[in-house]
VEXDREN-2710 file (C-alpha; in Angstrom, 1 decimal):
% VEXDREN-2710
k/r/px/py/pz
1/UNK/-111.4/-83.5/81.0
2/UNK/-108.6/-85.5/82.8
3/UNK/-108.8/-89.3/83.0
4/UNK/-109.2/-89.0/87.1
5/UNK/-112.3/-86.8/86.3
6/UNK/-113.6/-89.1/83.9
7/UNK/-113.2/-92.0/85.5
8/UNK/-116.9/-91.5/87.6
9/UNK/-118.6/-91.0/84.1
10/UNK/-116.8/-94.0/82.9
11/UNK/-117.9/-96.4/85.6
12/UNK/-121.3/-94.9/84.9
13/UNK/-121.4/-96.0/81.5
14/UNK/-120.3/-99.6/82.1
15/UNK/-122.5/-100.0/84.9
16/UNK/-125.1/-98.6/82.4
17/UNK/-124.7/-101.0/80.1
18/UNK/-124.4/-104.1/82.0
19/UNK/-127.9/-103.0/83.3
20/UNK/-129.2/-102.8/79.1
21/UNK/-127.3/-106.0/78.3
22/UNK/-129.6/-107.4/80.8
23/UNK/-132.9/-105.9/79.2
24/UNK/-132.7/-108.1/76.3
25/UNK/-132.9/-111.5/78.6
26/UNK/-135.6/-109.8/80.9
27/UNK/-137.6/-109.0/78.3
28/UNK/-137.6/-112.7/77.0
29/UNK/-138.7/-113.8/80.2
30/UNK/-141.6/-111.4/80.6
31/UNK/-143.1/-112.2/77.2
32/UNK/-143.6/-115.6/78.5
33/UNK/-146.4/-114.0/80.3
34/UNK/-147.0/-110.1/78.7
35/UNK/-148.0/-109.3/75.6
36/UNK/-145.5/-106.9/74.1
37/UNK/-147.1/-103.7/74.4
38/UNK/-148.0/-104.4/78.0
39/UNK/-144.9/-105.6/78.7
40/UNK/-142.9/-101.9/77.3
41/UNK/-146.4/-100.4/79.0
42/UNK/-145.8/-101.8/82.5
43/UNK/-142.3/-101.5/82.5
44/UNK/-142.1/-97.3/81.8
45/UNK/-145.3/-96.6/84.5
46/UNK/-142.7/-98.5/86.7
47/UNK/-139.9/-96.4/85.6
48/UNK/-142.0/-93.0/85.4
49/UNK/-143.3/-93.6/88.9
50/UNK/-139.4/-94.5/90.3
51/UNK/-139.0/-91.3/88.8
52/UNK/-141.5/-89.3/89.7
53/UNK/-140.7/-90.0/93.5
54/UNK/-137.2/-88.4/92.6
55/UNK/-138.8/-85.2/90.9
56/UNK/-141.4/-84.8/94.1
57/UNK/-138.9/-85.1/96.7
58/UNK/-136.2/-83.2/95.1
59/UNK/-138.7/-80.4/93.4
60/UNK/-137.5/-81.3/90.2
61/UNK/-137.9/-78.2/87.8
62/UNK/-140.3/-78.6/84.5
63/UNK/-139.1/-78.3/81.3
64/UNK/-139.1/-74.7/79.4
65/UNK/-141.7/-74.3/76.8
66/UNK/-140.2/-74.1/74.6
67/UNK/-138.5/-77.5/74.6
68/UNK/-141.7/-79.7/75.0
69/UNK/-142.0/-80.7/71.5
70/UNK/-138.5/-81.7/70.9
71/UNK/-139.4/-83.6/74.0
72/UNK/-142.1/-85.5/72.8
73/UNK/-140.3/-86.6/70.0
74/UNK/-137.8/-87.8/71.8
75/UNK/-140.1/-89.9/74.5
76/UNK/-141.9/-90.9/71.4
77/UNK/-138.5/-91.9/69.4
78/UNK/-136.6/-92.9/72.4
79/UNK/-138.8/-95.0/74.7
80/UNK/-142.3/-95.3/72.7
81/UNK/-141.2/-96.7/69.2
82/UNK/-137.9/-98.4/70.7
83/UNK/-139.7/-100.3/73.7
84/UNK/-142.6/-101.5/71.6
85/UNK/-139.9/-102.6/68.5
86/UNK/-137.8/-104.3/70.0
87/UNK/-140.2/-106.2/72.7
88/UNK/-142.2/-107.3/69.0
89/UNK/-139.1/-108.2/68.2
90/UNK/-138.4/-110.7/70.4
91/UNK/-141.1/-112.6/70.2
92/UNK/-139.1/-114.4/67.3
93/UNK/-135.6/-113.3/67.9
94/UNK/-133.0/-114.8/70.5
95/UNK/-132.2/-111.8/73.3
96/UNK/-128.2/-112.1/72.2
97/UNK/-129.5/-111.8/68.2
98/UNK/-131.3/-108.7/69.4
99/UNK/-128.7/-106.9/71.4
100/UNK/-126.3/-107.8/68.3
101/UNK/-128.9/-105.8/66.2
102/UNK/-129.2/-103.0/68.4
103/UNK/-125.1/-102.8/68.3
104/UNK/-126.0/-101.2/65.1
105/UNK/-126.9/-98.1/66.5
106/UNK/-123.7/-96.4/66.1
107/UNK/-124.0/-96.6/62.5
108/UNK/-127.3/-95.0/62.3
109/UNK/-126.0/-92.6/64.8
110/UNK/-122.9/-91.4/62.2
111/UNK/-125.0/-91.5/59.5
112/UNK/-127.9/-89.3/61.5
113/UNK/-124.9/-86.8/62.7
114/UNK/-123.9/-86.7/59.2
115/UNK/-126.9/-85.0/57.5
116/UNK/-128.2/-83.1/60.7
117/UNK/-124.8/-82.4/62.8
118/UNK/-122.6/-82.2/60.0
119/UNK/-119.9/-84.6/60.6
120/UNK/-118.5/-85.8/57.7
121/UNK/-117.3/-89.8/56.9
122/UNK/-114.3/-90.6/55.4
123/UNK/-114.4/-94.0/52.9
124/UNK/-113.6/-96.4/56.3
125/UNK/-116.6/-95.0/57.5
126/UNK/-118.7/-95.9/54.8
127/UNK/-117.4/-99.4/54.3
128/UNK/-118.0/-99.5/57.5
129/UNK/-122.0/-98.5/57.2
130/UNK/-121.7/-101.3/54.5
131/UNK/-120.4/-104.0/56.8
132/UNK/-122.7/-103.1/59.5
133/UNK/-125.8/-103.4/56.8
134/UNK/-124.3/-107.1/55.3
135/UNK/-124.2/-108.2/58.7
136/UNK/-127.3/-107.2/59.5
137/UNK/-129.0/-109.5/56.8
138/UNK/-126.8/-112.3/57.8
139/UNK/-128.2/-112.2/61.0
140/UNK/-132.2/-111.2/59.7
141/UNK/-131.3/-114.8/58.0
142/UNK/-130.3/-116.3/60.7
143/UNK/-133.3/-115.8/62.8
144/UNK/-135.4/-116.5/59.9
145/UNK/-134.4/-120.6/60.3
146/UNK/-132.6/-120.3/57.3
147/UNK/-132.3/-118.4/54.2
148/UNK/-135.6/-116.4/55.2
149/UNK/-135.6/-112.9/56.3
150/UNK/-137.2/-112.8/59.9
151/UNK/-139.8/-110.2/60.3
152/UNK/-138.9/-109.6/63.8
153/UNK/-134.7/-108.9/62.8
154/UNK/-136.2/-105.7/61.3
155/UNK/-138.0/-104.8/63.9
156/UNK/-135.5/-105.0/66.2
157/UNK/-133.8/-102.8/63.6
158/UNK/-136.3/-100.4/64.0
159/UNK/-135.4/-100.0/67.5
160/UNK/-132.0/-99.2/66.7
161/UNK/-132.9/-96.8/64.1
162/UNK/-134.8/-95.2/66.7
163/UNK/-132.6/-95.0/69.2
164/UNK/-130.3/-93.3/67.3
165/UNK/-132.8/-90.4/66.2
166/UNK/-132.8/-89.8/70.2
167/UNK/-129.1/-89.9/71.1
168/UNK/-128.2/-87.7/68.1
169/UNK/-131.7/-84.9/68.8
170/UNK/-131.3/-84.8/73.2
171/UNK/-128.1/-83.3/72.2
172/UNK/-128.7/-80.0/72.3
173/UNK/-130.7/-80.2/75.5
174/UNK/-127.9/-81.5/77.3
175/UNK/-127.1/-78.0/77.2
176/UNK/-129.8/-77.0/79.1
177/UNK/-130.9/-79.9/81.1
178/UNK/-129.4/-82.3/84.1
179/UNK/-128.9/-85.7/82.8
180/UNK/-131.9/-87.0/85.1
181/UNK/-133.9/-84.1/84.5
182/UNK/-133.8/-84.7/80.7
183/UNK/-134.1/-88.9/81.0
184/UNK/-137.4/-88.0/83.2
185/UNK/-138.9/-86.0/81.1
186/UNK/-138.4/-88.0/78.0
187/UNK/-139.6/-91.1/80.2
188/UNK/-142.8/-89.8/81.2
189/UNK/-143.4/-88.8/77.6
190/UNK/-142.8/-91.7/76.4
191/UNK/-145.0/-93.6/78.8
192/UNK/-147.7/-90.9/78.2
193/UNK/-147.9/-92.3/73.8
194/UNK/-147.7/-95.9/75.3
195/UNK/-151.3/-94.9/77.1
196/UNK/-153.7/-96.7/74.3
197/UNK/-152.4/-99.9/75.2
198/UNK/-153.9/-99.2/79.1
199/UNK/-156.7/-101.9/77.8
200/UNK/-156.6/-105.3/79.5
201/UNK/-152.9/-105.1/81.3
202/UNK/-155.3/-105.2/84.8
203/UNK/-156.1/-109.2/83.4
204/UNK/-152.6/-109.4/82.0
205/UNK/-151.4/-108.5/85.5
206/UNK/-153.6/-110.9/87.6
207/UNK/-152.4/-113.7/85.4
208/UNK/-148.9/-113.6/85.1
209/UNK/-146.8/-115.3/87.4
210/UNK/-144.5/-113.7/90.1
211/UNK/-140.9/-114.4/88.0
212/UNK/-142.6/-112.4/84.6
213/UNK/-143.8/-109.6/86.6
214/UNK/-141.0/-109.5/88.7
215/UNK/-138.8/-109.2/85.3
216/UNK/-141.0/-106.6/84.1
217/UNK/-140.6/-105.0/87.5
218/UNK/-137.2/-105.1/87.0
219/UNK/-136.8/-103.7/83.7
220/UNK/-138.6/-100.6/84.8
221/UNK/-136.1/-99.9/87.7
222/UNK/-133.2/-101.1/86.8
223/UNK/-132.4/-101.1/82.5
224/UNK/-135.3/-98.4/82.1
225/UNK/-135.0/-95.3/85.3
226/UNK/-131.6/-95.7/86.4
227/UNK/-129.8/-96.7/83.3
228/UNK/-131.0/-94.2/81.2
229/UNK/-130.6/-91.5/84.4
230/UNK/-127.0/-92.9/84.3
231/UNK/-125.9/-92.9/80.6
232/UNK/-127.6/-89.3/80.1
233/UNK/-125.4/-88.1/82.7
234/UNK/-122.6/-90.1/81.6
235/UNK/-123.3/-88.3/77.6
236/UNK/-123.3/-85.2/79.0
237/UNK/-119.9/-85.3/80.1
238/UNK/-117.5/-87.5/78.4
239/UNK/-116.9/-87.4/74.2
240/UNK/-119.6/-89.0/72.6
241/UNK/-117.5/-91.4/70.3
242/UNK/-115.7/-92.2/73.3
243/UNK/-119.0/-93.5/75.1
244/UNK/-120.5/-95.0/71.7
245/UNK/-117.9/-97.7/71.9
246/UNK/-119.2/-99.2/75.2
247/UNK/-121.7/-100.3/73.4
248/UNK/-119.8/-102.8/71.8
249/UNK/-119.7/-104.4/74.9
250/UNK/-123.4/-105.2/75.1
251/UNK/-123.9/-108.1/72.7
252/UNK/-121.5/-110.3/74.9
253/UNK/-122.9/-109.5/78.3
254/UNK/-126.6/-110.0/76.8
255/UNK/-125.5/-113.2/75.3
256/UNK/-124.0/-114.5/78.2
257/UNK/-127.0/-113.6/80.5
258/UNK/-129.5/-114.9/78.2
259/UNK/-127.7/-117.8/78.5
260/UNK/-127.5/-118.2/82.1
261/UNK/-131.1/-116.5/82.5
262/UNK/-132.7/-118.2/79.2
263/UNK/-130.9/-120.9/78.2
264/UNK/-130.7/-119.0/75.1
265/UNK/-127.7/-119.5/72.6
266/UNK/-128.5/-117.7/69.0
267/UNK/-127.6/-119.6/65.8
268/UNK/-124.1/-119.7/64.3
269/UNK/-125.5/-117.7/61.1
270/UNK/-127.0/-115.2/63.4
271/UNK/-123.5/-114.8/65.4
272/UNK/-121.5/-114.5/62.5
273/UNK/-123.8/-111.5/61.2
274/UNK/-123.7/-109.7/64.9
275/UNK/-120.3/-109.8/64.0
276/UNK/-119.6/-108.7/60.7
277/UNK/-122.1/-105.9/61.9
278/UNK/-120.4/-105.1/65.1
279/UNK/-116.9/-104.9/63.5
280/UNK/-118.7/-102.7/60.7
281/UNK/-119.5/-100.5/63.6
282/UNK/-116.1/-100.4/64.8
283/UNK/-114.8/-99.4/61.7
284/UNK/-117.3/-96.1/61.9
285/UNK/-116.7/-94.7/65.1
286/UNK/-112.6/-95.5/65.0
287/UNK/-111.5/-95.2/61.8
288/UNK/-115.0/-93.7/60.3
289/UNK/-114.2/-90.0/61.3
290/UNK/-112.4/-87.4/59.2
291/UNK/-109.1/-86.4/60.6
292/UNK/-110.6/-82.8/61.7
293/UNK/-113.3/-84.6/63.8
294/UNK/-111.3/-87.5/65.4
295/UNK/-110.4/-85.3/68.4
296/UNK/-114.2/-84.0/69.3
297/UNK/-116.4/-83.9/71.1
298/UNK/-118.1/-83.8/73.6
299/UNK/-122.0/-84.5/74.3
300/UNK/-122.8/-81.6/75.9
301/UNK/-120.9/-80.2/79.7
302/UNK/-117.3/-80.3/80.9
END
């Protein structure tokens, strides 16, 4: 693909991640007022019914049969175990802490393409890994108030984990599927496992005030339905490796906004492990590949 041609995709994926680096300060200020689950509840019946306007109007085809369990999984992976993680999470770590945790995900992502997409590491990629999993504990400690691991670090791990399981599994639908035709269906699926936690978000709703449920409202529009519409269609089109390394750019946007947004500033151990972890990261995805690989590949269409 030439740069002119890429250069929609690209704007895509940094308008995408602005949108994500905001999620992490949104979501502090909602659980001011939600509890967790209601909070990731709330925010995807936003985004499925934002969506679901879309697919009415534009007579969105349904997925083959084929392809609804991979589906499932995916919703499950991508938006039910994320969501909840990381909103748990937060209750105890800083929204700039989290989104240095979730920079992560590009390890898990190499190491996930590794055993089920066969692409191989070299040894930068595995120091790498290593880095990214020191620095990860360094910030765990950091959120703990000390030299004590914080419960709600590994959540937020979790999430990344997660995450990764999806980016690495949609691939092979992007074959098949539009970008927003995929993100929609793995949206409503995901809402659809979210559906236990129904009970009592009526009261949560009555009681919160206007600024949480407008942040929740938010989230569900904005970081939820349209980003994930815009970074699908975004994978689908540009080298995967290539958009992987926009997400370095998320910690410092989310730290910046929580700051602004929250008044939130996360501790100097917890910094300092986001950024062993982040440059651990950086050492997969640019020096990580074999030379073979370090010219692929695409997510999906050209």
């Amino acid at each position: 693909m030439k740069r002119t041609a890429e250069s929609p995709y690209l704007l895509l994926a940094m308008i995408t991640i602005l949108m994500w680096s905001s999620a992490f300060a949104g979501i502090g200020a909602a659980l001011s007022a939600y509890p967790p689950a209601h909070l990731a509840l709330f925010r995807f019946l936003v985004a499925s019914i934002v969506l679901g306007v879309y697919a009415s109007l534009t007579r969105m085809r349904m997925p083959e049969r084929r392809d609804v369990p991979l589906i499932l999984l995916l919703g499950f992976l991508g938006i039910t175990v994320y969501h909840l993680a990381l909103s748990y999470g937060q209750l105890t770590v800083a929204a700039g802490s989290a989104s240095l945790l979730i920079s992560s995900s590009p390890v898990f992502i190499a190491l996930l393409a590794r055993f089920f997409l066969q692409e191989n590491l070299n040894h930068w990629g595995w120091l790498g890994i290593g880095l990214s999993f020191f620095g990860v504990m360094l910030l765990s400690l950091g959120e703990g108030g000390g030299f004590r691991l914080e419960t709600g670090a590994f959540l937020v791990l979790l999430a990344a984990v997660s995450t990764s399981l999806y980016f690495v599994f949609q691939k092979p639908l992007l074959k098949r599927y539009r970008g927003i035709e995929l993100t929609t269906y793995v949206i409503w699926s995901g809402t659809f496992f979210m559906f236990p936690f129904l009970g009592g978000i009526s009261e949560t709703l009555r009681n919160a005030p206007f600024s949480a449920t407008a942040a929740v409202v938010y989230l569900g529009v904005f970081p939820a339905a349209l980003a994930y519409v815009a970074w699908t269609h975004a994978f689908a089109y540009l080298p995967a490796s290539r958009l992987a390394s926009f997400l370095y750019l998320s910690p410092v946007l989310a730290i910046l906004i929580a700051w602004v947004w929250l008044g939130e500033i996360p501790t100097y151990l917890s910094l300092l492990g986001g950024a062993v972890a982040l440059v651990g990261a950086i050492v997969v995805n640019i020096l990580g590949r074999l030379p073979e690989e370090k010219g692929e590949k695409n997510g999906g269409k050209k």
